[in-house]
C-alpha positions in Angstrom: 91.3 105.8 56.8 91.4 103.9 60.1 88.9 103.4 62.7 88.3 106.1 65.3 88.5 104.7 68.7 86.8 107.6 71.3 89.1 107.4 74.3 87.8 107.4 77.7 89.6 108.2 80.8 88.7 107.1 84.0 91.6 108.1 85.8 89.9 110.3 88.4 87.2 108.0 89.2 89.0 104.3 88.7 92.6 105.6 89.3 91.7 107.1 92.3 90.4 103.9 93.7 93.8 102.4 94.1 94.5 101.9 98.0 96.0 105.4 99.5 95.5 107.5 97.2 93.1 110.7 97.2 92.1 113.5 95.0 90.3 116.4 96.1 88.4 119.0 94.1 91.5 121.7 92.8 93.5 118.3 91.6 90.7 116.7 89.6 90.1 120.1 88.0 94.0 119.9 87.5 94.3 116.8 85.9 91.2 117.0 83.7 92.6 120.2 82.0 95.5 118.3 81.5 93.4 115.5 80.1 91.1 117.8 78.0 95.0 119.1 76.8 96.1 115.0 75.6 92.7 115.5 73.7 90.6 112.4 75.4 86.8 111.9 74.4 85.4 111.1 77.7 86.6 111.7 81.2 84.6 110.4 83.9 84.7 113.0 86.3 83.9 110.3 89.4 81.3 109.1 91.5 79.4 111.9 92.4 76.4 110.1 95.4 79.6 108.0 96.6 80.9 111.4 98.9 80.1 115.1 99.2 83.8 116.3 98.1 83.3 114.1 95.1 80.0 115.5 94.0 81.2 118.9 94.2 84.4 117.7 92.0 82.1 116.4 89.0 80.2 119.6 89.6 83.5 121.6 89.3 84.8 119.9 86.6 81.0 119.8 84.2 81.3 123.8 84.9 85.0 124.4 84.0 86.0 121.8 81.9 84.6 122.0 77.8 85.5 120.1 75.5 85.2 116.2 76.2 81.9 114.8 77.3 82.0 114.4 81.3 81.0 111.7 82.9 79.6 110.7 86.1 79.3 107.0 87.5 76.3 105.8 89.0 74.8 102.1 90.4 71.3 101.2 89.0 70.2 103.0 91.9 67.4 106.5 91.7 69.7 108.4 94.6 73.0 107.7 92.2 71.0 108.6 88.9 69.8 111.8 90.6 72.9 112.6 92.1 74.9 112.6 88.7 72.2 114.7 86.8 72.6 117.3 89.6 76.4 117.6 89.0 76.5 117.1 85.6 73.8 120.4 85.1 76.8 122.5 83.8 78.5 119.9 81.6 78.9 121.1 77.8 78.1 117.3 77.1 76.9 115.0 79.8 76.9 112.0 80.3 75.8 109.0 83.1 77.4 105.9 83.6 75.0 103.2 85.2 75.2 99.5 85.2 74.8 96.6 87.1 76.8 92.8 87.8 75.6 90.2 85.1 77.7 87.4 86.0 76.5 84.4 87.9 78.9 85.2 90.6 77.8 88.7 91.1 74.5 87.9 90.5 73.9 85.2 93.3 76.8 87.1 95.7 76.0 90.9 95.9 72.0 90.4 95.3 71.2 87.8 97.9 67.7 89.3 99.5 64.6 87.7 98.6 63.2 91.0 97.1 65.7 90.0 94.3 64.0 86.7 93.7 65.0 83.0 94.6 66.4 81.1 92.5 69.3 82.7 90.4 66.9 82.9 87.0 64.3 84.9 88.8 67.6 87.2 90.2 69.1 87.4 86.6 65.3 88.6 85.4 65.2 91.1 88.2 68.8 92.4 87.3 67.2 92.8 83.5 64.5 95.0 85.1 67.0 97.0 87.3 68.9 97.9 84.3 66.2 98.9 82.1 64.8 100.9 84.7 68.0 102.8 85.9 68.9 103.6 81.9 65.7 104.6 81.4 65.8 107.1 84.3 69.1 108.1 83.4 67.5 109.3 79.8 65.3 111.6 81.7 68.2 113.9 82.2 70.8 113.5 79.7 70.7 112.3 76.4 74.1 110.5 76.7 74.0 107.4 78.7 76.4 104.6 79.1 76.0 100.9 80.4 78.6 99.0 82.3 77.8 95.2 82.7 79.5 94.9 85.2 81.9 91.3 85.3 80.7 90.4 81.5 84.0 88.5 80.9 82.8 86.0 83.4 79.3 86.2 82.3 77.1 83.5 80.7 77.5 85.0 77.2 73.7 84.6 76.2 72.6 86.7 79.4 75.1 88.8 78.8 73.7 89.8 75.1 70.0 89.7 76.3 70.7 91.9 78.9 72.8 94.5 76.4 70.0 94.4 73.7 67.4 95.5 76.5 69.7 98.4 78.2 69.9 99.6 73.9 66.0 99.5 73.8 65.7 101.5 76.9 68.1 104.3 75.2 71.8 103.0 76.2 73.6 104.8 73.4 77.3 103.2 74.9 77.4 99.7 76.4 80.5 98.8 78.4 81.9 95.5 78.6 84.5 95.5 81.3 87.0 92.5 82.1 86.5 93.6 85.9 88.5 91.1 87.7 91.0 90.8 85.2 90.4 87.4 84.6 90.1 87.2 80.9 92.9 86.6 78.2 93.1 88.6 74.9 91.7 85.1 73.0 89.1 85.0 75.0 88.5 88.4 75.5 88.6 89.4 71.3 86.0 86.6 71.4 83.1 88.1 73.6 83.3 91.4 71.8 83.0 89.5 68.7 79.9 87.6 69.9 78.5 90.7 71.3 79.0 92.6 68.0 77.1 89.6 65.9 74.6 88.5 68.6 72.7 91.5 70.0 70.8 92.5 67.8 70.4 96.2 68.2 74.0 96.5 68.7 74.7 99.0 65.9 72.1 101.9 67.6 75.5 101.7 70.7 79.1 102.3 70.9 80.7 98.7 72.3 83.1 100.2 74.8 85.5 98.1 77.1 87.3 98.3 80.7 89.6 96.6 81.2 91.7 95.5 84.5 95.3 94.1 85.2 94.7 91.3 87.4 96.9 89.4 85.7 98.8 91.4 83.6 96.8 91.5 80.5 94.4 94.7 80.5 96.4 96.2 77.7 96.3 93.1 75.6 92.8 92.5 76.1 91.8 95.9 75.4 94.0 95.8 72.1 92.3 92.3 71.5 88.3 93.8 72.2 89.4 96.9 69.4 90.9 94.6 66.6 87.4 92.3 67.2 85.7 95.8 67.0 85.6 98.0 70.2 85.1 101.2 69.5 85.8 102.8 72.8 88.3 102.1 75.1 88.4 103.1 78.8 91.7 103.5 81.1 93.9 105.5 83.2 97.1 107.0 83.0 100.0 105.2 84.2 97.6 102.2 84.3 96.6 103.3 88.1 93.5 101.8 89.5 91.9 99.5 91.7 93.5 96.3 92.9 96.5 96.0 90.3 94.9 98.9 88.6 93.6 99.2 84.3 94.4 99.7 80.8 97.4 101.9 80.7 96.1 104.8 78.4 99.5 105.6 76.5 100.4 102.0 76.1 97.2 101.5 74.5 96.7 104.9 72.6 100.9 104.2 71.5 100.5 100.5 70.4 97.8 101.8 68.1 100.0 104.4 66.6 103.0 102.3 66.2 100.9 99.1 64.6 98.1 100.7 62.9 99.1 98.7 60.1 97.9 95.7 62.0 95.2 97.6 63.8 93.7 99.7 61.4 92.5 102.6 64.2 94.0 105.5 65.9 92.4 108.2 67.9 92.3 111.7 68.4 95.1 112.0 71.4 98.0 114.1 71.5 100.1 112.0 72.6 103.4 114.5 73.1 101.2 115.6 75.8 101.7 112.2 77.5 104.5 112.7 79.8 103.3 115.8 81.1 100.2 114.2 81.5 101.5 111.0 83.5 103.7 113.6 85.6 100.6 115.6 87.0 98.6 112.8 87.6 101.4 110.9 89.4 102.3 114.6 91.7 98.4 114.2 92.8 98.2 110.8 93.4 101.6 110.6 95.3 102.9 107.6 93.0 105.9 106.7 91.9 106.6 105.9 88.4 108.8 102.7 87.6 111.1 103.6 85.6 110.7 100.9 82.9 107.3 101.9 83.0 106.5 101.8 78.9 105.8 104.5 77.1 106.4 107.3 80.4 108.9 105.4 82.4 112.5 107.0 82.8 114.3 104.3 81.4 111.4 103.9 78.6 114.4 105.5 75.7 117.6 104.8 77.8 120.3 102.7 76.5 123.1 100.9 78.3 124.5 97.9 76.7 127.5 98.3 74.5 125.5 96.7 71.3 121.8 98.7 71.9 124.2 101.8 72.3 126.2 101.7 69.2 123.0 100.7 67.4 121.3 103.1 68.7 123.9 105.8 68.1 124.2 104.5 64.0 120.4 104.8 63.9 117.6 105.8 66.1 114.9 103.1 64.8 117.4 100.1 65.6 116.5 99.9 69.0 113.4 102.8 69.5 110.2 101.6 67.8 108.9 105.2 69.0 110.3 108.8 68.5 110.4 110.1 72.1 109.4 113.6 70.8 106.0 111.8 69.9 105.1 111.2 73.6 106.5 114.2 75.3 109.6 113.2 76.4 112.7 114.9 76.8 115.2 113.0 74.4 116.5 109.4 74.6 119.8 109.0 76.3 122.4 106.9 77.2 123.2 105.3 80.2 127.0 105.1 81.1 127.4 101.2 82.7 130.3 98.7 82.6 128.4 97.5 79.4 128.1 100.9 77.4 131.3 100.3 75.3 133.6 103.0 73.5 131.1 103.9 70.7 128.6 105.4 74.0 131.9 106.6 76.2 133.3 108.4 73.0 129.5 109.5 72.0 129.1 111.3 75.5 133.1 112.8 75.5 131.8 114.4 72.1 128.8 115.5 74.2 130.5 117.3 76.6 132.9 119.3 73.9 136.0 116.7 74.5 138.4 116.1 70.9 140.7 113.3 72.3 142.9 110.8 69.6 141.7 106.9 69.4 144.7 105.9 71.2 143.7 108.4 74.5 140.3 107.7 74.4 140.9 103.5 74.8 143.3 104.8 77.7 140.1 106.8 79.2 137.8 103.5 78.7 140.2 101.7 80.7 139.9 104.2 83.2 136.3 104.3 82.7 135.6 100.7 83.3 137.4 100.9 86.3 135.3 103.4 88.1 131.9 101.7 85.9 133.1 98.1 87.5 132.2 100.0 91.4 129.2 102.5 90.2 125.5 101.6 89.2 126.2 104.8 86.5 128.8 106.7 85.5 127.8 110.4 85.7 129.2 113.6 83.8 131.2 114.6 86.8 132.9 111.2 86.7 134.0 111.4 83.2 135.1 115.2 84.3 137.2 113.4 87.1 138.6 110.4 84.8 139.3 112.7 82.0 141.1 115.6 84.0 144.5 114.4 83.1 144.1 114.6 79.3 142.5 117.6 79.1 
C-alpha cells in the first residue's frame, strides 16, 4: 500500500497573504466547505490574535466546519497561544500552530534586544526556551499541536534538530519544516528532511511536515523531494497563492503523486475531481486570475492546438494527456482551432458540429480555414459556420 501523506491547506491563512487580496468571514466559511469537500486533513483556519475579523473567521469555521482538524496560527507568544484556544473552543479537532525563526539570519535579525541575549549562542538558547515554553502552553489547551521552525532550510542543521527534539519533548506532536524564503533546491531540500528524520532522536513520537515557498520556482519540487526523503505532511494552497511568489500548489502536488506513485510510493486522501471547483471558488474570493497554462486547473491545462499533439491526441487520449481530466474536475479536454491544428482537428470538430462533407470538400474547407486561422488567434464554431456555409 503506499504511504499516506495528511494534506494541509493553508490557503486561507498563507494564501490570503498575497499583496491585495482579502477574505472575510462568509468567504473563509465558503472555501473551507469547499476544502472539507476536496477531502484535506488540515485547514488552517488563519491567524486568529493577528485581527478581530480573523478571530471571529477561525471561530466561525471551528463551529461549522467538521471533519478536518482546524487550525489556528500562532507566534511563540502567550496573547497568540490564548487567542487560538479561544477560537478553536468549537473545533471537532483542534489544533495550534506555534513556532519560531531558527536560522542565523532570523535569529540575530528579528530578536535583536538584549532580553534575548548577546551573543548569537545565548539568542539561539533563548529561542530553544521560547519554543518549549510556547508548545508547552499550547498543550494546556489542545492536545494537537504543531511546530513551525520557521527558515529551517537556511538553518544550521545541528540547531535545527536540537531545537525539533526539544519542541517533541515538550508535546509537539507535528513539526514543520518550511523552505520559507524559497531558497532551497529539491537536492538540498530531500536532504534536510533526511537528516532530520535520522538525527532527532525522538522524531518518530511527530509527524515531519513541510512548507514550502516559490521564491524561485521550486516549492512543488521541493515539497515532492521532502515526501520521497519521508515527509509525511505536506502544506499548500490552491492555485499555489501565497505570500511573495506564493507556495506549494496543492493539485500539482496532490496530482504528481497520483500520476507517479510508482516512483513515489504515497497518495492521500483528496478528491481530486473536486479540484477545479475548488481552485474556481477560491480564485472568485480572492479576486485572482488563473493563467491559463496554469497545471493541473489552468484553461489551457487539456487543450490541444498543434496539428501533430491533435491528431495524437484524437487516435489516443494518453499520447499527449498524462491525466484524465474527469480526475480533476474538469470539463473535457478540447481542441484549439489555430493555423497549426491540421485536417485530422478541423475534420474532428466538422464531425462535432453534425457536418458529413467528402475528403475532397473538406481539403477545400481547410484551405478556407487556414485563410481565416492565418488572421485569428482561434478559430471559433461560428467561424467554421461562416467558412462552411457554402457547402452545406
Amino acid at each position: 500500500m503506499p504511504e499516506r501523506i495528511y494534506i494541509f491547506d493553508t490557503t486561507l491563512r498563507d494564501g490570503e497573504q498575497a499583496a491585495g487580496t482579502r477574505l472575510g468571514s462568509a468567504a473563509k466559511l465558503e472555501i473551507a466547505t469547499q476544502l472539507t469537500r476536496l477531502g484535506v486533513d488540515v485547514i488552517e483556519a488563519g491567524y486568529p490574535n493577528s485581527s478581530p475579523e480573523d478571530f471571529n473567521a477561525v471561530k466561525l469555521i471551528s463551529e461549522k466546519v467538521k471533519g478536518p482538524v482546524i487550525c489556528a496560527l500562532s507566534r511563540a507568544v502567550a496573547e497568540d497561544i490564548d487567542a487560538c484556544a479561544k477560537a478553536l473552543e468549537k473545533a471537532e479537532r483542534p489544533r495550534i500552530h506555534t513556532g519560531i525563526g531558527v536560522s542565523d539570519i532570523h535569529i540575530s535579525g528579528k530578536f535583536q534586544h538584549h532580553r534575548y541575549g548577546i551573543t548569537l549562542a545565548e539568542k539561539k538558547q533563548r529561542i530553544i526556551e521560547m519554543a518549549v515554553k510556547a508548545v508547552s502552553r499550547a498543550r494546556r489547551y489542545v492536545d494537537d499541536v504543531e511546530f513551525f521552525a520557521e527558515d529551517a532550510a537556511r538553518a544550521d542543521r545541528n540547531y535545527l534538530c536540537k531545537v525539533l527534539e526539544a519542541v517533541i519533548s515538550a508535546g509537539a506532536t507535528v513539526v514543520n519544516v518550511p523552505d520559507t524564503t524559497g531558497f532551497s533546491t529539491p537536492d538540498e531540500f530531500g536532504a534536510l528532511i533526511w537528516t532530520v528524520r535520522h538525527r532527532v532522536p525522538n522524531i518518530r513520537k511527530a509527524t515531519i511536515s513541510v512548507h514550502c515557498h516559490n521564491d524561485l520556482g521550486m516549492a512543488v519540487a521541493n515539497t515532492l523531494a521532502a515526501v520521497k526523503n519521508g515527509a509525511q505532511q505536506i502544506e499548500g494552497t490552491i492555485t499555489g497563492i501565497g505570500e511573495r511568489a506564493g507556495n506549494a500548489a496543492l493539485e500539482q502536488v496532490v496530482m504528481a503523486l497520483r500520476t507517479r506513485k510508482d516512483y513515489f510510493g504515497a497518495d492521500c486522501r483528496i478528491k481530486s475531481d473536486e479540484f477545479y471547483r475548488t481552485s474556481r471558488t477560491v480564485a472568485k474570493h480572492l479576486k485572482v486570475l488563473i493563467p491559463s497554462n496554469k497545471p493541473v486547473i489552468g484553461d489551457n491545462a487539456f487543450a490541444h492546438s498543434s496539428g501533430i499533439h491533435v491528431d495524437g491526441f484524437l487516435k489516443q487520449r494518453e499520447t499527449y494527456e498524462i491525466m484524465d481530466p474527469a480526475n480533476v474536475g474538469f470539463p473535457a479536454s478540447r481542441v484549439v482551432l489555430t493555423a497549426r491544428t491540421g485536417r485530422h482537428g478541423l475534420r474532428h470538430r466538422l464531425e462535432q458540429l453534425g457536418y458529413n462533407f467528402r475528403p475532397e470538400q473538406v481539403e477545400q474547407i481547410y484551405r478556407r480555414f487556414l485563410s481565416v486561422a492565418d488572421k485569428r488567434q482561434e478559430v471559433t464554431d461560428r467561424d467554421l459556420a461562416s467558412i462552411v456555409k457554402s457547402y452545406s
